[in-house]
C-alpha beads as a LAMMPS data file, in Angstrom:
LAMMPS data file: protein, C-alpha beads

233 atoms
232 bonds

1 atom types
1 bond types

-500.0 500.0 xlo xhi
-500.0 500.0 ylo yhi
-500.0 500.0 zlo zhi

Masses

1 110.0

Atoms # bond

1 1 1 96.878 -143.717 188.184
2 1 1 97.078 -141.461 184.903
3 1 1 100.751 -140.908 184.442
4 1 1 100.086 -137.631 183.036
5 1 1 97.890 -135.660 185.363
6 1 1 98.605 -135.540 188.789
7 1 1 96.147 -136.811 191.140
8 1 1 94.525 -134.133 193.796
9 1 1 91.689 -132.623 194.527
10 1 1 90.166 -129.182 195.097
11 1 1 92.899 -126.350 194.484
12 1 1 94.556 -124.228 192.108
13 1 1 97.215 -124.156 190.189
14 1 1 98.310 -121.465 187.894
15 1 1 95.200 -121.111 186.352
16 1 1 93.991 -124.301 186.915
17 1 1 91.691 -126.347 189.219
18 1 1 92.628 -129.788 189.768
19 1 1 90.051 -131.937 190.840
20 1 1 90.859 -135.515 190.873
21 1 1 92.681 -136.023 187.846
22 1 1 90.964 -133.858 185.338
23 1 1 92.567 -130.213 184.977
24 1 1 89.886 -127.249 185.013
25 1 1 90.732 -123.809 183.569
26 1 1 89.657 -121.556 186.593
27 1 1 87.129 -119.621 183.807
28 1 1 84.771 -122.132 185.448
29 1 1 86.560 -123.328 188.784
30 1 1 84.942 -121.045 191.106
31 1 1 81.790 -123.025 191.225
32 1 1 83.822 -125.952 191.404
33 1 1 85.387 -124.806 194.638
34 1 1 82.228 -123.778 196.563
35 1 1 80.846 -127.251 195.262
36 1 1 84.034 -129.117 196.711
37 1 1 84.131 -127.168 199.835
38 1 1 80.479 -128.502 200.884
39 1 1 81.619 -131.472 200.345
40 1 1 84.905 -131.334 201.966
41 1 1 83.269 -129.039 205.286
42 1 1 84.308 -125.939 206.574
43 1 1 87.247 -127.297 208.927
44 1 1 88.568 -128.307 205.136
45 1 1 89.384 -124.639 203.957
46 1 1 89.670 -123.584 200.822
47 1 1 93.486 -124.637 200.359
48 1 1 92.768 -127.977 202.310
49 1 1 93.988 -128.766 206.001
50 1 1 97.778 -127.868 206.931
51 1 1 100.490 -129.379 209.042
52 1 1 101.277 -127.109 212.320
53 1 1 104.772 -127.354 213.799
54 1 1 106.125 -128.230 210.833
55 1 1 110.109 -127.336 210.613
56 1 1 110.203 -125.749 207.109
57 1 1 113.063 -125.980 204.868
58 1 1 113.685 -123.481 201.685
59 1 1 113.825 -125.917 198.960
60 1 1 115.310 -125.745 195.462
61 1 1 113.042 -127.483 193.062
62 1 1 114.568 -128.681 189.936
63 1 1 112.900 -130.105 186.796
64 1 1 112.227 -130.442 183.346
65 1 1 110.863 -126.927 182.213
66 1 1 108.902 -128.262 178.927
67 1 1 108.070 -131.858 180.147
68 1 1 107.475 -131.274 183.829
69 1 1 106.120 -127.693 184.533
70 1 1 103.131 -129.170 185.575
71 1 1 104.041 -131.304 187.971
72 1 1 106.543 -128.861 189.609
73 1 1 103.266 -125.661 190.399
74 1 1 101.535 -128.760 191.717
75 1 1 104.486 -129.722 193.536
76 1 1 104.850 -126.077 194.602
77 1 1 101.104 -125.181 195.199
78 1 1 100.283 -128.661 197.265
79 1 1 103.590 -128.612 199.826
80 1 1 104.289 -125.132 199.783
81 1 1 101.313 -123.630 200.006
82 1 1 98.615 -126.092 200.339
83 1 1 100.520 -127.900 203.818
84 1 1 103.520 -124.885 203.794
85 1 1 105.871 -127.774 204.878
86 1 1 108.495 -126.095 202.305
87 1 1 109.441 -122.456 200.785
88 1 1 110.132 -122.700 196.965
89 1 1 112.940 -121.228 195.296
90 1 1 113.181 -122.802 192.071
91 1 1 113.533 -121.373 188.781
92 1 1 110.837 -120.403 187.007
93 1 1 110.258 -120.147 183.059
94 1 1 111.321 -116.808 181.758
95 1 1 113.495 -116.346 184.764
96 1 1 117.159 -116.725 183.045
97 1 1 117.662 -115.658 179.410
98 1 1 118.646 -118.959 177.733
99 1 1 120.380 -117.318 175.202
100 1 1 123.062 -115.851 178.428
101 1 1 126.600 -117.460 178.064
102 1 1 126.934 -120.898 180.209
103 1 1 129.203 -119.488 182.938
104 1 1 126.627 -116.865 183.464
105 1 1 123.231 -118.821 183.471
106 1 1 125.295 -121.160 186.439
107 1 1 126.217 -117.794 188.500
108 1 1 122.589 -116.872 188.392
109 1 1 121.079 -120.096 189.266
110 1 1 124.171 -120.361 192.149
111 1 1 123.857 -116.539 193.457
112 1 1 120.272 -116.067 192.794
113 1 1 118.293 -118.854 193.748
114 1 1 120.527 -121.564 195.273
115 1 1 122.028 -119.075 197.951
116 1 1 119.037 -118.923 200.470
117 1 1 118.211 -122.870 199.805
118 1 1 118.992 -125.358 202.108
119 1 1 117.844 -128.486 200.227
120 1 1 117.537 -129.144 196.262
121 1 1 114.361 -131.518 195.318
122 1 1 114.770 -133.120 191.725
123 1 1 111.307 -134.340 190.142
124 1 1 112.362 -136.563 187.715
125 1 1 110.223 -137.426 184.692
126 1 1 110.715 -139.134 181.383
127 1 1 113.835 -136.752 179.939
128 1 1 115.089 -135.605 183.130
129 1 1 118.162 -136.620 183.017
130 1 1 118.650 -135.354 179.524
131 1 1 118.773 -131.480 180.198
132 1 1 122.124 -129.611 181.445
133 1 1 120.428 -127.183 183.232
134 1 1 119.594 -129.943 186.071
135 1 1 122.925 -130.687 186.318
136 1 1 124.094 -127.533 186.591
137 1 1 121.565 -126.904 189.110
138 1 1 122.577 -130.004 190.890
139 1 1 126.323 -129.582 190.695
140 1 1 125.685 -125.630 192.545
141 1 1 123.769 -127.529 195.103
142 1 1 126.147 -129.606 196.340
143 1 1 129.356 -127.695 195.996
144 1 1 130.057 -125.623 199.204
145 1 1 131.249 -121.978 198.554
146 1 1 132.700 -119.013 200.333
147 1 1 129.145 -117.394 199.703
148 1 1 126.834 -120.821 199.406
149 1 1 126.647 -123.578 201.681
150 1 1 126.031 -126.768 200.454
151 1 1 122.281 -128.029 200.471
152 1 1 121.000 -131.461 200.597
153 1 1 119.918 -133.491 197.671
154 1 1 117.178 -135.745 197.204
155 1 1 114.985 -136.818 194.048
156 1 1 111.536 -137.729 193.528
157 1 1 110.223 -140.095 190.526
158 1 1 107.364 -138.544 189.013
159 1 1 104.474 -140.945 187.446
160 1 1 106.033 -140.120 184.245
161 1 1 109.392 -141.716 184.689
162 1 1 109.056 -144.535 182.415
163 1 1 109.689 -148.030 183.740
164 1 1 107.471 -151.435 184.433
165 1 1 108.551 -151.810 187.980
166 1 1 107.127 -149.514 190.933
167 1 1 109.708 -150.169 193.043
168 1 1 112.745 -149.872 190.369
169 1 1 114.682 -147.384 188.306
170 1 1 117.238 -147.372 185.408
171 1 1 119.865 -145.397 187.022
172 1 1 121.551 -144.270 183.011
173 1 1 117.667 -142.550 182.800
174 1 1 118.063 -140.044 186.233
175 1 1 120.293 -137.094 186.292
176 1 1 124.144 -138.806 186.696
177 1 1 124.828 -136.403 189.244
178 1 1 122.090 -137.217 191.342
179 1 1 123.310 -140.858 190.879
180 1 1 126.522 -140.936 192.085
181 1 1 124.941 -138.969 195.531
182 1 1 122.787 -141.656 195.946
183 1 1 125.561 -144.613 195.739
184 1 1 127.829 -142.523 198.282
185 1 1 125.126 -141.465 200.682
186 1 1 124.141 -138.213 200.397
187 1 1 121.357 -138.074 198.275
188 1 1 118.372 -140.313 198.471
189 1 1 115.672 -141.265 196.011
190 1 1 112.085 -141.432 196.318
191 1 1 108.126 -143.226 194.381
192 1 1 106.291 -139.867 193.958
193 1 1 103.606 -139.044 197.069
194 1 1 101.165 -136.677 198.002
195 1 1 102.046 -137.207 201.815
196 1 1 103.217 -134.303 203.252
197 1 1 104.685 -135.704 206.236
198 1 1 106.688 -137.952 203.996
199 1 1 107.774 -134.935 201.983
200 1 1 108.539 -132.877 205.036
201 1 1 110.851 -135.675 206.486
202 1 1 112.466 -136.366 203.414
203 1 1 113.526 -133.089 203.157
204 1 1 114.430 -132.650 206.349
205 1 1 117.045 -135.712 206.554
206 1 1 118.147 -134.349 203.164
207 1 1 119.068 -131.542 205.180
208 1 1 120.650 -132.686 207.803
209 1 1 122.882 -134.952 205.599
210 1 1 124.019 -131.813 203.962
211 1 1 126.439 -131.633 206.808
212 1 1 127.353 -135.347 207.700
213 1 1 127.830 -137.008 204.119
214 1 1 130.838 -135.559 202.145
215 1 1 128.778 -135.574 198.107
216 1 1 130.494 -136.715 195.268
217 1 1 130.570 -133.828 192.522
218 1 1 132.348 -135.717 189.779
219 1 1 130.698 -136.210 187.138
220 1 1 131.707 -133.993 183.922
221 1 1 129.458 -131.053 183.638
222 1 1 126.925 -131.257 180.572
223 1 1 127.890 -129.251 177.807
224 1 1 125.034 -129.378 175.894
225 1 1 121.542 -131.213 176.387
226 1 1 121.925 -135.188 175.822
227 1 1 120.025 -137.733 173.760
228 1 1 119.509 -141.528 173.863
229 1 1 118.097 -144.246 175.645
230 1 1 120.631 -143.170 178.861
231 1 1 123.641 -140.976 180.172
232 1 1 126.661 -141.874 179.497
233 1 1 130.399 -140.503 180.741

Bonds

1 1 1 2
2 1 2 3
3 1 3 4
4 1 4 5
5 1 5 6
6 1 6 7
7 1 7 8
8 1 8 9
9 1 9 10
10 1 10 11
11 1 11 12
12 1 12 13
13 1 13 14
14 1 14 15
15 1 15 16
16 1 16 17
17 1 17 18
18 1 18 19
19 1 19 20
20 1 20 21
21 1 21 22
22 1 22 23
23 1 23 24
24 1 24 25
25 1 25 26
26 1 26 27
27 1 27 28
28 1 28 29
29 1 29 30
30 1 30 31
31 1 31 32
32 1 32 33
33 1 33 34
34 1 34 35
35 1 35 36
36 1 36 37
37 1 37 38
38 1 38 39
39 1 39 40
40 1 40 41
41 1 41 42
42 1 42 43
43 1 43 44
44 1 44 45
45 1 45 46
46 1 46 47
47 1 47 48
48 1 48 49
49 1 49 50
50 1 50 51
51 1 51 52
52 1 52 53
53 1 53 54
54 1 54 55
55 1 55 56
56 1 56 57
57 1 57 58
58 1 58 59
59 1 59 60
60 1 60 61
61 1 61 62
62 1 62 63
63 1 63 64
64 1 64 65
65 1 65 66
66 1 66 67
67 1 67 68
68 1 68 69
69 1 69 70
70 1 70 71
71 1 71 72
72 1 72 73
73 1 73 74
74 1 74 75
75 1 75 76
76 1 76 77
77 1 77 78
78 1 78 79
79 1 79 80
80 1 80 81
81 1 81 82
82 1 82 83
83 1 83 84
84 1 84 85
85 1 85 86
86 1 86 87
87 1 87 88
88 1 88 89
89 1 89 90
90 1 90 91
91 1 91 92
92 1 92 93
93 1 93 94
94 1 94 95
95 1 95 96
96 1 96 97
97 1 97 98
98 1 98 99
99 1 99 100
100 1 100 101
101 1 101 102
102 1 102 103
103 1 103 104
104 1 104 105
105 1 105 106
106 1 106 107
107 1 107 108
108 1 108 109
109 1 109 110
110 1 110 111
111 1 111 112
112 1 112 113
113 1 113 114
114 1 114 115
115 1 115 116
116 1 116 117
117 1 117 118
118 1 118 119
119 1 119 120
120 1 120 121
121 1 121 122
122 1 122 123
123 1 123 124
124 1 124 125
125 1 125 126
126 1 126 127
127 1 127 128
128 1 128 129
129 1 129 130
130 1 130 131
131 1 131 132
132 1 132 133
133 1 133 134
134 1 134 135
135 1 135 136
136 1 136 137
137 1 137 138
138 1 138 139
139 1 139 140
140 1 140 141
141 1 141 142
142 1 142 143
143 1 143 144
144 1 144 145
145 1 145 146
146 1 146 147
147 1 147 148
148 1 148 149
149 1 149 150
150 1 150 151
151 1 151 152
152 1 152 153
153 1 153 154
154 1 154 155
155 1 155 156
156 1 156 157
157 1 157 158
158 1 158 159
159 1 159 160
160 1 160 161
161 1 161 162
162 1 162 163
163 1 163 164
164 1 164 165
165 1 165 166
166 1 166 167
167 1 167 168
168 1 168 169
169 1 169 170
170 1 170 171
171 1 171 172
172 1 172 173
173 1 173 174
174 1 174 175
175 1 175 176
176 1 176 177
177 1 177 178
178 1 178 179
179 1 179 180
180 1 180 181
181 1 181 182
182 1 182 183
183 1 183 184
184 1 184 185
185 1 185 186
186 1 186 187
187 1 187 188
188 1 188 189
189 1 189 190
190 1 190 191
191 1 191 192
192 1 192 193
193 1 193 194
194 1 194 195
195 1 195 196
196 1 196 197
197 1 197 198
198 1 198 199
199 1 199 200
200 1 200 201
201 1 201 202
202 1 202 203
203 1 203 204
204 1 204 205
205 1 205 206
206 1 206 207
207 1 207 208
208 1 208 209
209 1 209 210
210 1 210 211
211 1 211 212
212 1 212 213
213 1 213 214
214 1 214 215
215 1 215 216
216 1 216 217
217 1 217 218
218 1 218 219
219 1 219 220
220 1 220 221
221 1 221 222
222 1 222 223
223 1 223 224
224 1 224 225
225 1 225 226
226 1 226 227
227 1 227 228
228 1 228 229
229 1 229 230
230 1 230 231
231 1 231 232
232 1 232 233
């Protein structure tokens, strides 16, 4: 697999065709498409087939804006709109003035964009666990408020995340936060797929754990962004 493109064929992303692992501005996609969909058949669709009674979940995607933008529109575009197992919320770039003070950005992401999400997906990639703003998103996930109910938590290793065993991770190179909700139960961790069964029942026993695990919310918030080979407290 080519750890930097993700692997699908035949739709768009924001401005882009992806078919197979090559990325195609859509200048020239629209040939592309009509060329895929004879191959594919018309019961195929444009978009590809989708999943019918499908319980769908609004989900909180959070990532690594610079490293990872990719990966979350094809996250987005393949689950949310490709199967529609899922309704995004995350945070786009541009959406939140960086330069805002610290309490501020977290009453945004909390009020804004975490209050109508019911589960919080992290894609983790090669400096994931790195960049405050995940924690922060994660720590407003999990903390149950007069005005926000807590949402589930689960994260998903991206092709990117460094490492020479498939089925292993370093736990001091994924968000801490995440971490610790894995070792007490109420997070889970997950290889990257494309399968959106999988996804959809991930998500949905993320949700439902929301409200049977108790999560463990710790850690000491990030300050700043973090360098290094790992996190430590």
């Amino acid at each position: 697999m080519d750890n930097k493109t993700p692997p699908f064929s035949g739709f768009r992303g924001r401005g882009l065709l992806f078919i197979g692992h090559k990325i195609i501005h859509t200048s020239i996609a629209t040939q592309l498409e009509k060329e895929y969909l004879m191959c594919a058949g018309p019961s195929f669709g444009l978009l590809g087939p989708t999943l019918s009674n499908t319980k769908r979940h609004n989900v909180f995607v959070s990532y690594h804006h610079r490293n990872d933008q990719q990966y979350r529109d094809y996250f987005e575009n393949l689950f949310a709109r490709h199967h529609d197992i899922m309704i995004s919320k995350s945070v786009q770039i541009g959406d939140i003035d960086p330069n805002l003070k610290t309490d501020t950005i977290r009453q945004i992401i909390r009020d804004r964009h975490l209050r109508t999400s019911s589960v919080t997906v992290v894609l983790i990639g090669s400096e994931t666990w790195k960049r405050k703003h995940i924690d922060w998103e994660i720590a407003a996930s999990i903390r149950e408020t007069q005005y926000n109910s807590r949402s589930g938590l689960l994260g998903i290793l991206l092709p990117t995340y460094p490492r020479n065993n498939p089925n292993k991770y370093y736990h001091k190179t994924i968000p801490p936060r995440l971490y610790d909700n894995i070792n007490c139960g109420f997070a889970t961790i997950h290889n990257w797929t494309e399968d959106p069964n999988t996804i959809s029942s991930w998500i949905h026993e993320a949700f439902k754990r929301r409200t049977q695990i108790r999560p463990d919310n710790s850690f000491p918030s990030f300050v700043n962004n973090r360098s290094g080979d790992g996190w430590q407290k």
